[in-house]
C-alpha positions in Angstrom: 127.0 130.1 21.3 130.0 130.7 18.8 130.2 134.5 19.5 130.3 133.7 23.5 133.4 133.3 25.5 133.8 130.7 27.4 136.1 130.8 30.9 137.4 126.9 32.5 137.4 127.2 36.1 141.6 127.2 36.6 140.9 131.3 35.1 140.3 134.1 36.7 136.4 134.5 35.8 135.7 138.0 34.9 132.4 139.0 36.0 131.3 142.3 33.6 129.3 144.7 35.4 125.6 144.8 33.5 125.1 147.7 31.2 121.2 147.3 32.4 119.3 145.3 34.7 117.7 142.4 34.4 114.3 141.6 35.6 114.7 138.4 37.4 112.2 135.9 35.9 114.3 133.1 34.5 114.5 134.4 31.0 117.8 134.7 29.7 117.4 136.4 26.4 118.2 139.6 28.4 121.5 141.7 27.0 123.2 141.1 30.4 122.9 137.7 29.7 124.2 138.0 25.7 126.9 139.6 27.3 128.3 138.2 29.7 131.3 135.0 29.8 129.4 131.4 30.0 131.3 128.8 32.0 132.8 125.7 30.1 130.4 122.8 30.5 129.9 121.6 33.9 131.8 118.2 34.6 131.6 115.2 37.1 131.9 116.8 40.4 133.9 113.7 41.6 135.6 113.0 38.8 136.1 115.9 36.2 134.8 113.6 33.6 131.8 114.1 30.9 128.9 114.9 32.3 125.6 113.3 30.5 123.5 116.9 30.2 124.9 120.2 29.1 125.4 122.8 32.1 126.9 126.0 31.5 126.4 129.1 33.3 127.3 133.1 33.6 127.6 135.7 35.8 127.1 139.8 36.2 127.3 142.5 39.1 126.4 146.0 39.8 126.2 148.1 42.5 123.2 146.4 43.9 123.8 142.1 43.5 125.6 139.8 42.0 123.4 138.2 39.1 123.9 134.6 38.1 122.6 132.6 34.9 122.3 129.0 34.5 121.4 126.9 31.5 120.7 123.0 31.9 119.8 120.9 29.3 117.3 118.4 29.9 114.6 116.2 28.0 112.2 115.5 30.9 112.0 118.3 33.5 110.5 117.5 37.0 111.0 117.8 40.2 110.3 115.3 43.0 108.8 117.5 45.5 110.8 115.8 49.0 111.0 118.1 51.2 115.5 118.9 52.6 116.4 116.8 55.1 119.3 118.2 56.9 122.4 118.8 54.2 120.5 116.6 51.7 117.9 117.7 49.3 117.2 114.6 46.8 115.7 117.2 44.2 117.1 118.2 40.5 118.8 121.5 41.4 120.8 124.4 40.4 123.4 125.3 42.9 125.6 128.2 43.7 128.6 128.2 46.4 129.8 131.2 47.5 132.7 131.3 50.6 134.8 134.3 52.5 137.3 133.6 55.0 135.0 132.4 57.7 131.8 131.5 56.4 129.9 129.9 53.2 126.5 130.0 51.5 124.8 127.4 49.4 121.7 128.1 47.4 120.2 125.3 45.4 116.9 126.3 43.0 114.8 123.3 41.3 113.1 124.1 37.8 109.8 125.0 39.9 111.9 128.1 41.6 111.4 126.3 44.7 114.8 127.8 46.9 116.5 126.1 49.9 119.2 127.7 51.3 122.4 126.8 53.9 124.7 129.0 55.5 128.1 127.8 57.3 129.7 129.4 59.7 133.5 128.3 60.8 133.5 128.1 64.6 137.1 129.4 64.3 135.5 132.2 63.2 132.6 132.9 65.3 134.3 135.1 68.4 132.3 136.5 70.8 131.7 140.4 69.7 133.1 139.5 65.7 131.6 139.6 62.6 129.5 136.6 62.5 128.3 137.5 66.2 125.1 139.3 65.0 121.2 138.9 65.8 120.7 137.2 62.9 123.6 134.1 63.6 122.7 134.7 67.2 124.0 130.6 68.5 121.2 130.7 71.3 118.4 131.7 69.3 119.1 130.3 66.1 120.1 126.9 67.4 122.5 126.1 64.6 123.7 122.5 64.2 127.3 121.4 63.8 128.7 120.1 61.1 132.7 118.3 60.5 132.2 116.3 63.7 129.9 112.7 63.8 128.4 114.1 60.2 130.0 115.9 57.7 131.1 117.4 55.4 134.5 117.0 57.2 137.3 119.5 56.4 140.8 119.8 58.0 140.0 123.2 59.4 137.5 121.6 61.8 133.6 121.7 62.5 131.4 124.4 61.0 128.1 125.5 62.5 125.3 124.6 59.9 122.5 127.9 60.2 119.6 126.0 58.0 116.9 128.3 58.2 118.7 131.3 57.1 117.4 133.8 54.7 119.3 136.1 52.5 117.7 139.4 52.3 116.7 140.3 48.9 117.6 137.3 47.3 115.5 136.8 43.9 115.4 133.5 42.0 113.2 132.4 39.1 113.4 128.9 37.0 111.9 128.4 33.2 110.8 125.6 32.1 111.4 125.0 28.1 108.9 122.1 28.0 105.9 121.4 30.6 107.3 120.6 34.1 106.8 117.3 35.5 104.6 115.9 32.4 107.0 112.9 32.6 105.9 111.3 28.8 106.6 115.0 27.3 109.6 116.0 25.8 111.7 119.0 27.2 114.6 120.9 26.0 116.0 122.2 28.9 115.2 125.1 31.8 116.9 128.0 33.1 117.8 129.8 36.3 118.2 133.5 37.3 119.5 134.9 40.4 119.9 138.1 41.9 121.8 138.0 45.0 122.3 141.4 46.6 125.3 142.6 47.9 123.2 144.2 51.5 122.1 139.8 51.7 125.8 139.0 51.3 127.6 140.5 53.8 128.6 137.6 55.7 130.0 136.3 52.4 132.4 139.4 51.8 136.0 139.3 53.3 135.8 143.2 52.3 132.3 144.8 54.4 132.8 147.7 52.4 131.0 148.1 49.1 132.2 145.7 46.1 134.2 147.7 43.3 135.8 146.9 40.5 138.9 144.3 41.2 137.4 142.5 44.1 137.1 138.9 43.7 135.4 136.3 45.1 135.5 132.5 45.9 132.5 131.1 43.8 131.5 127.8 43.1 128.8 126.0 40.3 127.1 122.9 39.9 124.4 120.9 39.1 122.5 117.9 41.6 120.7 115.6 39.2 118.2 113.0 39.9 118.6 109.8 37.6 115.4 108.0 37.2 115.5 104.6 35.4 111.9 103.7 36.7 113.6 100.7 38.1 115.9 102.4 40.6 116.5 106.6 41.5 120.0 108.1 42.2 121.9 111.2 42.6 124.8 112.5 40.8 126.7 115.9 40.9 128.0 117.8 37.9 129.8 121.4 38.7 131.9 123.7 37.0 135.5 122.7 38.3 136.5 119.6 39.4 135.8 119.4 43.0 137.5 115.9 43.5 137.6 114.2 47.0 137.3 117.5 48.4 133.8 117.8 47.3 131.7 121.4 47.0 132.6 121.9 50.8 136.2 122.9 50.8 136.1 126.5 49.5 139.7 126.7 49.0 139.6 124.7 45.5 136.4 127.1 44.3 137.2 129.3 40.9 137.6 132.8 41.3 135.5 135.1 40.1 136.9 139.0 39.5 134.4 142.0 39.2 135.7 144.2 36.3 134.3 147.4 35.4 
């Protein structure tokens, strides 16, 4: 770790483009991954203070995907196996955010590689004959919910449409386990995620719809959902690379931004 730089969320992240790609299988002993800038350690999502696991994380491009590494520290690695109901998945969880003018994507991966995915959509943005009116957000077949009215997350900008069965295409995600998954008397050192979200997958999430170069950036967020279990009583808390504050991880416009350099 002392050879590796490390960027805080206020800077501009730069995201290297990979030398070579990475086969997507949760190992990040890659070069890519030598390579690339690692995040300062994640921090109370709420708060900005200490958070009680290490959480750092990098990320790569090229012409194909964005590529994102995470390592999380842990001593007992498991995963509840509840099934996402509606904007809540009570699971331990590595989580990207990624936002364009009009719409945002959360992924969230547990250590098992299991993926759950959400796409918003800003009904401000959705115009009849736009961008976002394509077969695959179609509002009469997909039946998306709404989101910012009697439920949140609320913004000042005004409801979102919540598309919860959306797929990106291409996406690739793998988890490793340092330790034995859910062998709750074991001790675990930590687990790891890999990601490989393709650029063809993210074109909802580009404010430019031609291809990515060098120089673009993009409004990317981090973090972390962690199920504390004390035997006696089981909660949630959220640790992510910046700050997020009242806000919370649903108000793009306080997300770091990530640059793609050559």
């Amino acid at each position: 770790m002392s050879d590796v730089t490390i960027i805080a969320p206020h800077a501009i992240y730069p995201v290297q483009r990979a030398d070579r790609k990475s086969t997507i299988r949760g190992r990040l002993d890659e070069p890519m991954w030598n390579q690339a800038a690692r995040t300062t350690r994640f921090v109370s999502s709420s708060s900005g203070g200490v958070a009680f696991f290490d959480t750092q994380a990098a990320v790569s491009w090229d012409e194909e995907a964005l590529y994102v590494a995470a390592w999380l520290e842990e001593h007992d690695v498991w995963t509840t196996g509840q099934a996402r109901r509606g904007l809540t998945w009570q699971e331990n969880t590595f989580e990207v955010f990624i936002a364009s003018e009009g719409a945002l994507y959360q992924l969230s991966v547990n250590p098992a590689g299991d993926v759950e995915e959400l796409l918003f959509i800003w009904k401000d943005a959705y115009q009849a004959g736009g961008r976002y009116d394509v077969p695959d957000l179609n509002l009469a077949q997909c039946r998306p919910a709404v989101v910012g009215g009697d439920g949140g997350p609320h913004h000042r900008r005004g409801q979102r449409w919540l598309f919860d069965n959306w797929s990106m295409e291409g996406l690739q995600c793998a988890a490793r386990v340092s330790g034995d998954l859910n062998e709750r008397h074991d001790l675990d050192e930590d687990w790891t995620v890999e990601i490989a979200l393709p650029w063809r997958g993210l074109v909802h999430l580009l404010d430019d719809e031609t291809s990515p170069a060098a120089g673009d950036r993009l409004r990317m967020a981090l973090a972390r959902n962690q199920i504390i279990d004390q035997r006696q009583q089981r909660f949630s808390t959220c640790w992510s690379w910046h700050a997020a504050g009242d806000a919370g991880l649903y108000a793009p416009e306080a997300y770091p931004v990530v640059e793609l350099r050559p």
